[in-house]
C-alpha positions in Angstrom: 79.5 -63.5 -105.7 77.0 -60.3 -105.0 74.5 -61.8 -106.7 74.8 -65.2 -104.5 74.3 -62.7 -101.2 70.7 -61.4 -102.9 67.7 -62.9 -100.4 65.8 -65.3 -101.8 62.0 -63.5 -103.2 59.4 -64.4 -100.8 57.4 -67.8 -101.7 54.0 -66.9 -102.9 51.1 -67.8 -100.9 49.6 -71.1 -101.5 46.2 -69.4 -101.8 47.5 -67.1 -104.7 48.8 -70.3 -106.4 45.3 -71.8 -106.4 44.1 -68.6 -108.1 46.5 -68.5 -110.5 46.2 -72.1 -111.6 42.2 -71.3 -111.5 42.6 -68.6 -113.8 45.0 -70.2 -116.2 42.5 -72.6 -116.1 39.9 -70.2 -116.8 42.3 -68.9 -120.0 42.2 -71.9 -121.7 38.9 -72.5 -121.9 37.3 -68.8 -121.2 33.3 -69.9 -122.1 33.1 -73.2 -121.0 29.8 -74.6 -123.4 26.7 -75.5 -121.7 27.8 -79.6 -121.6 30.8 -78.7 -119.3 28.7 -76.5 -117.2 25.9 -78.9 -116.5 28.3 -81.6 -116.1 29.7 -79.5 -112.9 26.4 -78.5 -111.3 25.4 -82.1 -111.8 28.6 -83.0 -109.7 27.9 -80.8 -107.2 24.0 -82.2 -107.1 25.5 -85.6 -106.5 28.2 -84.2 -103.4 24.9 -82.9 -101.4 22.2 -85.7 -102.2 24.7 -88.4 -101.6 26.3 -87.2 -98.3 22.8 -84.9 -96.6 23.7 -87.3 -93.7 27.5 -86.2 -93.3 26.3 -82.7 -94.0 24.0 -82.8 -91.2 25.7 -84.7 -88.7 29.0 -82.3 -89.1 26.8 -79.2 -88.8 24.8 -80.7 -85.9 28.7 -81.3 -84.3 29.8 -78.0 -84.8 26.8 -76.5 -83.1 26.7 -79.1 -80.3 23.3 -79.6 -81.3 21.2 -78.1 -84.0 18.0 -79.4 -85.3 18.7 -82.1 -88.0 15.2 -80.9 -89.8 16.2 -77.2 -89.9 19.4 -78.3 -91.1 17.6 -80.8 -93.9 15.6 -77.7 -94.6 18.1 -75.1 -95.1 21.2 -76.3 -96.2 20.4 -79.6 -97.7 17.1 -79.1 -100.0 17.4 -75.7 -100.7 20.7 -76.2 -101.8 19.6 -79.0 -104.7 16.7 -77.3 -105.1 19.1 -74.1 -106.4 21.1 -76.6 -108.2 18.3 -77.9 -110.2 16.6 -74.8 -111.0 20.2 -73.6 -112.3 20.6 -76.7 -114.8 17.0 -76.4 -115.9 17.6 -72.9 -117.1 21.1 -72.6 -118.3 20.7 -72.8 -121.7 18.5 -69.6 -121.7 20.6 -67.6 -119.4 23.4 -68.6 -121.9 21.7 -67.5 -124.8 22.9 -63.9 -126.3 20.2 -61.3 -125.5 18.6 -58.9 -127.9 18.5 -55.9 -127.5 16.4 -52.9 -129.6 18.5 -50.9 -132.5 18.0 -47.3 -132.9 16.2 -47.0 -136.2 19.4 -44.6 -137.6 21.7 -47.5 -136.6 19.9 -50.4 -138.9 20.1 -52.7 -140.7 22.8 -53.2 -137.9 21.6 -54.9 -134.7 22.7 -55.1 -131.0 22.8 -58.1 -128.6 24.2 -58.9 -125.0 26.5 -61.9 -124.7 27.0 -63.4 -121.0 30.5 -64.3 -120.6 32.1 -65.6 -117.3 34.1 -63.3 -115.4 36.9 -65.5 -114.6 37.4 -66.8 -111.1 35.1 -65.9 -108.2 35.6 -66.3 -104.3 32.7 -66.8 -102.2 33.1 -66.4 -98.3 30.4 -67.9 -96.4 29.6 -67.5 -92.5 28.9 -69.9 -90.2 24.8 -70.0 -89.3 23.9 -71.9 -92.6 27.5 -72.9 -93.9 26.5 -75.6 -96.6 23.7 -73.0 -98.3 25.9 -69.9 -98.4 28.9 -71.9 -99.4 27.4 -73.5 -102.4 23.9 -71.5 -103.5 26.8 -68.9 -104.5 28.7 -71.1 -106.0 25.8 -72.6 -108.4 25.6 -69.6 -109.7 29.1 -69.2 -110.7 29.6 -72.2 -112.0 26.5 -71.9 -114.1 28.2 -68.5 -115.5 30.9 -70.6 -116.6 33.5 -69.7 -113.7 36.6 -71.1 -111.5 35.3 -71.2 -107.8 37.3 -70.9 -104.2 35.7 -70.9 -101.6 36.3 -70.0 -97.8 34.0 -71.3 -95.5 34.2 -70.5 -91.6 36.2 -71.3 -89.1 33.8 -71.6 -86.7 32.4 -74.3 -88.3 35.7 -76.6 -88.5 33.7 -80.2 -89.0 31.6 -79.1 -92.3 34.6 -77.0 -93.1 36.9 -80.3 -93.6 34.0 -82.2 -95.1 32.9 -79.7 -97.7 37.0 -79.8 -98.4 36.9 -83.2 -98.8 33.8 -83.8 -100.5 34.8 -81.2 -103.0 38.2 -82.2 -103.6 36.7 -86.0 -104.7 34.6 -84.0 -106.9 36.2 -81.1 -108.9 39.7 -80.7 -109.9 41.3 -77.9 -108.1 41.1 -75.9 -111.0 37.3 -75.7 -111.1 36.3 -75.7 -107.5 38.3 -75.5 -104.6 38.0 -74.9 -100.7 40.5 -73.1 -98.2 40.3 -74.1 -94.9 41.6 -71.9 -92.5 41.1 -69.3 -89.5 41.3 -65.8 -89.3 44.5 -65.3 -91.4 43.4 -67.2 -94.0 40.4 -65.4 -94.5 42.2 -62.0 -94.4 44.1 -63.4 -97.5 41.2 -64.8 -99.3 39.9 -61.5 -99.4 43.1 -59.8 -100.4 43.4 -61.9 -103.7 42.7 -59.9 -107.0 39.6 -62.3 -107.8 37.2 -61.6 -110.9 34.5 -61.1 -108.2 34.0 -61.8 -104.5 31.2 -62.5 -102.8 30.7 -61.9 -99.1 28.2 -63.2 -96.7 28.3 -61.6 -92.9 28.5 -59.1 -90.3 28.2 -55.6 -91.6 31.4 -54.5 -89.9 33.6 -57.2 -91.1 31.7 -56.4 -94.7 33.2 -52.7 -94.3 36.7 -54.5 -94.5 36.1 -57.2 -97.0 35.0 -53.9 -99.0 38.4 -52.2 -98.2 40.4 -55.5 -99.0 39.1 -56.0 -102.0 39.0 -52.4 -103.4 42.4 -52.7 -103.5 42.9 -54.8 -106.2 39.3 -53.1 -108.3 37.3 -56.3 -107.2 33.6 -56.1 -107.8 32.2 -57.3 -104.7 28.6 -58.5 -103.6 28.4 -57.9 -99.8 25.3 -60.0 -98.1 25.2 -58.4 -95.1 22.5 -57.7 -91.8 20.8 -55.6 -90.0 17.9 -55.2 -88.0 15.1 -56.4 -90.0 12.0 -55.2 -88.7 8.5 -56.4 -88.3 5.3 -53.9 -88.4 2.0 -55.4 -87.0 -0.6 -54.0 -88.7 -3.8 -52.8 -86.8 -5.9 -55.5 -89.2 -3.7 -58.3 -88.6 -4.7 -61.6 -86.8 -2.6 -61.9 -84.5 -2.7 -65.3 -83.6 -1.3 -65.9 -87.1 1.1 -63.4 -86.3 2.6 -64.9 -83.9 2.8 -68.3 -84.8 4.7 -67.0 -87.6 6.8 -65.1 -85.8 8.2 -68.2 -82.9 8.2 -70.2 -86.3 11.2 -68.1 -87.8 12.7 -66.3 -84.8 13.7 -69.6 -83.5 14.5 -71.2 -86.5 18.4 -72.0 -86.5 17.8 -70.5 -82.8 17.2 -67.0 -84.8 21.1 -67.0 -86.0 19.8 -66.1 -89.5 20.5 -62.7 -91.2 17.0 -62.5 -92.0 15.1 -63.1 -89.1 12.8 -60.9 -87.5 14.6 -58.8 -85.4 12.1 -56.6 -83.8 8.3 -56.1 -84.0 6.2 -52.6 -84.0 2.9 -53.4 -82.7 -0.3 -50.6 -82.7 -0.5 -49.6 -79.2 -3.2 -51.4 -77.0 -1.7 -54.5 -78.7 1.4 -55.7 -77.0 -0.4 -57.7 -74.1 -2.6 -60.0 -77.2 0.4 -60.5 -79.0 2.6 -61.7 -76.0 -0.5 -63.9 -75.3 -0.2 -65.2 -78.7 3.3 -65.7 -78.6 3.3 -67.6 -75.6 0.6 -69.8 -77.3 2.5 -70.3 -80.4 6.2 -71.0 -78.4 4.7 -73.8 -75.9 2.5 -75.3 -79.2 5.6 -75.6 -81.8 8.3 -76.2 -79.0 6.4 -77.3 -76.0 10.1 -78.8 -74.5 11.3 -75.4 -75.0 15.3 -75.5 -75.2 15.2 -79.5 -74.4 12.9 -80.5 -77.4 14.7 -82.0 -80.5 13.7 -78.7 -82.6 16.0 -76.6 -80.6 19.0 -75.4 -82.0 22.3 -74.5 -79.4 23.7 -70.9 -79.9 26.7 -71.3 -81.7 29.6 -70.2 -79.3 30.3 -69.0 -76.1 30.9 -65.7 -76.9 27.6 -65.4 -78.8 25.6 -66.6 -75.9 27.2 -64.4 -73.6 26.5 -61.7 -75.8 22.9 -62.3 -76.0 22.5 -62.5 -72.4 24.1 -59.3 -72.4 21.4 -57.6 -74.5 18.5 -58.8 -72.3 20.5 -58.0 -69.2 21.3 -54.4 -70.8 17.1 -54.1 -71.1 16.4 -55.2 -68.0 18.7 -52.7 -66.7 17.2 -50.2 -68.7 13.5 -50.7 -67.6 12.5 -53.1 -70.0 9.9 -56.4 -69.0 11.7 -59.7 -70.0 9.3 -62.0 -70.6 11.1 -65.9 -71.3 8.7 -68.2 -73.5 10.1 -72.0 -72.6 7.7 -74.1 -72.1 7.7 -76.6 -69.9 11.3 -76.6 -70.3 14.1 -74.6 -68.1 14.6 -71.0 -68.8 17.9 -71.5 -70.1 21.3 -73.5 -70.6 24.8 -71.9 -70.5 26.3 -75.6 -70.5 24.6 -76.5 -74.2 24.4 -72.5 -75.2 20.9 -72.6 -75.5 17.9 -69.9 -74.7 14.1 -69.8 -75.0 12.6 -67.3 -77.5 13.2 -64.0 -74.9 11.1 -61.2 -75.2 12.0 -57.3 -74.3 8.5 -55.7 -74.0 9.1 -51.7 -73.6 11.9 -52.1 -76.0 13.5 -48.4 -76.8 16.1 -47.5 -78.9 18.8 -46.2 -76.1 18.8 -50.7 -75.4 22.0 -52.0 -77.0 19.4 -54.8 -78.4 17.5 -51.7 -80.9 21.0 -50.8 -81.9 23.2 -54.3 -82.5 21.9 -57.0 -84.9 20.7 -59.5 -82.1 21.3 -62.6 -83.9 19.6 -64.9 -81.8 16.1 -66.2 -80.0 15.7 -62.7 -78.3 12.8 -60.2 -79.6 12.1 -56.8 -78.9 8.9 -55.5 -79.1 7.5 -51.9 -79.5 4.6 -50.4 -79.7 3.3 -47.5 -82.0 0.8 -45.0 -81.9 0.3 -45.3 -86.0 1.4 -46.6 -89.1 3.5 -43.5 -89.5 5.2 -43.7 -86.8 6.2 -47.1 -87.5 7.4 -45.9 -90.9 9.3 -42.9 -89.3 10.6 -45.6 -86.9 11.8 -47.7 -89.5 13.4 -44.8 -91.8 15.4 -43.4 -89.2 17.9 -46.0 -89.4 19.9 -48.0 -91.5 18.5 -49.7 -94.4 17.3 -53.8 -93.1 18.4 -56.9 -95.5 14.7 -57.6 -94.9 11.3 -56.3 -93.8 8.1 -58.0 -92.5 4.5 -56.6 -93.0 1.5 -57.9 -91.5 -2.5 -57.6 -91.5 -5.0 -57.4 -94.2 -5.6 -53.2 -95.0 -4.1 -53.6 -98.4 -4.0 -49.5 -98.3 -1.5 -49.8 -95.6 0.3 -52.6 -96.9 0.9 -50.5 -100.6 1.9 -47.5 -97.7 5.0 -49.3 -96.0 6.2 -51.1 -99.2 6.3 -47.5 -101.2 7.8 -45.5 -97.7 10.6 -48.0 -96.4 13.9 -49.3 -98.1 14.8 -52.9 -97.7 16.9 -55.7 -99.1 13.6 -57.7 -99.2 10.1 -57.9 -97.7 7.5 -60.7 -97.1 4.2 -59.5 -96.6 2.3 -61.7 -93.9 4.7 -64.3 -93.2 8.9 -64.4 -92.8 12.0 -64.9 -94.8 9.9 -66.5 -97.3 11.3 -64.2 -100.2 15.0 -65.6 -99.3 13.9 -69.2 -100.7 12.4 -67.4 -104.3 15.1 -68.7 -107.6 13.2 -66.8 -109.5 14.0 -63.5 -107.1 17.0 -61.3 -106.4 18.2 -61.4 -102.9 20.2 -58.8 -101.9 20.8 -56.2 -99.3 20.9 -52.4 -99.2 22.6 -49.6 -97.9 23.9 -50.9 -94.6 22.6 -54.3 -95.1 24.7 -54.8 -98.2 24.4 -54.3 -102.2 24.7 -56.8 -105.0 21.9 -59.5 -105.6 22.0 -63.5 -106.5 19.7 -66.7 -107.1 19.1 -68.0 -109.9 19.4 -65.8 -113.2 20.2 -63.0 -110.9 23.2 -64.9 -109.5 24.1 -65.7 -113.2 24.4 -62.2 -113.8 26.2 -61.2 -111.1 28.9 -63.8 -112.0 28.9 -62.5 -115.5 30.2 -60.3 -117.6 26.9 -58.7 -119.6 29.2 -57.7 -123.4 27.3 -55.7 -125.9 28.3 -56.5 -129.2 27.3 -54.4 -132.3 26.9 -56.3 -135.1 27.2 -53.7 -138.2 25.8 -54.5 -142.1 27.4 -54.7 -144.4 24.9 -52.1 -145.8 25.6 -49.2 -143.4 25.5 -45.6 -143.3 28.0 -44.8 -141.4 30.3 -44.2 -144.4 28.1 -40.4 -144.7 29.2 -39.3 -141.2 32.8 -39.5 -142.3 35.1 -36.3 -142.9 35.7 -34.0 -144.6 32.2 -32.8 -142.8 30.0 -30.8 -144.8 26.6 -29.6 -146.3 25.7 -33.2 -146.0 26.8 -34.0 -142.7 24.8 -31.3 -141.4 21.7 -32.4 -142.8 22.3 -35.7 -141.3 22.6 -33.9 -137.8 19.4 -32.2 -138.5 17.6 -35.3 -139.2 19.5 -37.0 -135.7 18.5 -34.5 -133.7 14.9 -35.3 -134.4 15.1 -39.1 -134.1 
């Protein structure tokens, strides 16, 4: 009768039910061979090249209006393009590794052997949702892993489709998608996965890190940060700028990557805004109204952006607002003209906070040592942008600063390299992927001794004596 009164233990969370069935999954068959690996990353080719249209149209929706191109771009052919590299290389990445044998250790030989980890969750943001949901994923999958992914909720429309298109196309056991808000994603990142991978804010990134530590997962964290841009004294300038409206308002400059302030040489500024105005009314000359122009993505990220230029203002800065023949702005669509903050200094909230958007702060510098100092004296960027043609100088900022990544005379370009790591560091995260980097990440690297049948090793057994000490003589010189 007692035992009738006992409450009933807690139902377990569907999301930890997923994981487990991933991960028994994962148990009986723990290195999938090269055919079944293929055979996924060929599904998951066919889900993007067969629905780019869906893909764009639900992104476009959940934006209220992003730029179908930039979106074609970004999250459609990178994203087969990482797919393809992946399944023209996965044999070799699967291959065991050798490695060198100590001489006293032969015939006996060493090799690495790649296995997958198990089951891995990827959490992707919003600002390019189809290429940061699945370019981590290709590389799991390639590794030979179970993958769950959260996407987020601010993007609810490609959110249900990447649901649905990848329910019609993997079992839940191999790939699976949880849709959800807030709580959901607190629990995602609570799960004991075999490794998580995080793509965001730095601050929520502190928390994913505390969530996760819990439970020992190994966690790559792609995070921010202010990535800055140093203009050279020997730069052209026109180049410069045309580079610079070209990527800062790509995606409306909602990319983690993008230029987020510039450090001119002093007696430069006023060429450069010329340049920039140049290069804003040639690429958009519509400004905010062209069919290029990307809406910020909420209202509380627009108002947030105002805020920074408003904070400048208010703090002596020179707003300068490059739009064309367009208006100036658009609170109804949440959309802004590239916005510049001339006199920028670093008491404005806009040198402190990743901006995030189409505003730029520009400084000037009386050297390229300053610029450095500049740089150095605060958190470590995701990325950093040189430019000019004093290779001396170049060598200088690439030796001095710490960065996730750098691009020397252009932007972001090093983001799109398969053949690269991309990670952060410090601040702006730590971990890397892309193609056999990403494989790595997602696997477990094994050494394995192999030992012949021929060995020594029988001589350094006890009892120790004259023998034994000879041996160590002869070590200790090898």
């Amino acid at each position: 009768m007692t035992e009738d009164l006992q409450p009933s233990p807690a139902p377990a969370h569907p999301l930890s039910i997923l994981l487990e069935r991933q991960r028994a999954a994962h148990l009986a068959d723990p290195s999938p061979s090269a055919t079944v690996r293929d055979d996924r990353l060929r599904r998951l080719l066919r889900l993007v090249t067969e629905n780019e249209q869906k893909v764009v149209s639900a992104i476009d929706a959940d934006f209220s209006g992003r730029s179908r191109h930039q979106t074609l771009m970004a999250d459609v052919v990178t994203v087969t393009g990482t797919i393809r590299h992946a399944r023209r290389h996965l044999a070799r990445w699967m291959r065991p590794v050798r490695v060198p044998t100590a001489p006293r250790y032969r015939p006996a030989y060493n090799r690495i052997v790649r296995q997958p980890l198990g089951v891995v969750g990827v959490v992707a943001p919003w600002n390019y949702p189809c290429n940061l949901s699945l370019c981590p994923a290709v590389g799991a999958i390639a590794a030979g892993n179970r993958v769950m992914i959260k996407p987020s909720e601010l993007i609810p429309r490609f959110s249900d489709l990447l649901g649905e298109l990848i329910a019609a196309a993997f079992e839940p056991e191999e790939v699976a998608v949880a849709i959800g808000g807030a709580d959901v994603g607190k629990a995602f990142v609570a799960l004991p996965f075999d490794h998580l991978l995080f793509t965001g804010s730095t601050e929520v990134g502190r928390l994913v890190a505390q969530a996760a530590a819990r439970n020992l997962v190994p966690v790559t964290l792609e995070l921010g940060g202010k990535s800055p841009v140093i203009v050279d004294r020997s730069a052209d300038i026109a180049k410069v700028a045309t580079k610079l409206v070209n990527t800062k308002l790509f995606n409306a400059g909602q990319t983690c990557i993008a230029p987020d302030y510039v450090i001119v040489s002093s007696g430069r500024e006023a060429a450069l805004v010329a340049a920039l105005r140049a290069a804003a009314g040639r690429l958009y000359p519509n400004g905010i109204d062209g069919p290029d122009a990307t809406s910020i993505i909420n209202d509380r990220h627009f108002r947030r952006l105002v805020g920074l230029v408003d904070d400048a203002r208010a703090k002596g800065a020179r707003i300068v607002e490059l739009c064309g023949t367009g208006p100036a702005a658009d609170t109804a669509r949440r959309r802004l003209p590239l916005t510049l903050i001339l006199g920028a200094t670093g008491d404005m909230l806009a040198m402190q906070e990743e901006i995030f958007g189409p505003v730029l702060p520009i400084m000037t510098c009386a050297s390229p040592e300053a610029a450095i100092a500049f740089v150095n004296a605060r958190p470590r960027p995701l990325s950093l942008y040189w430019f000019g043609k004093d290779k001396a100088a170049r060598d200088r900022v690439l030796s001095q600063t710490s960065s996730g990544g750098a691009t020397i005379n252009d932007c972001m370009w090093h983001f799109a390299q398969e053949d690269a790591p991309f990670g952060g560091v410090g601040a702006s995260g730590y971990g890397a992927y892309h193609g056999e980097h990403g494989f790595k990440t997602f696997s477990k690297e094994k050494p394995v001794f192999y030992q012949s049948s021929w060995s020594a090793t029988p001589l350094f057994n006890p009892p120790y004596g004259r023998l034994f000490n000879a041996l160590m003589s002869v070590m200790r010189r090898l």
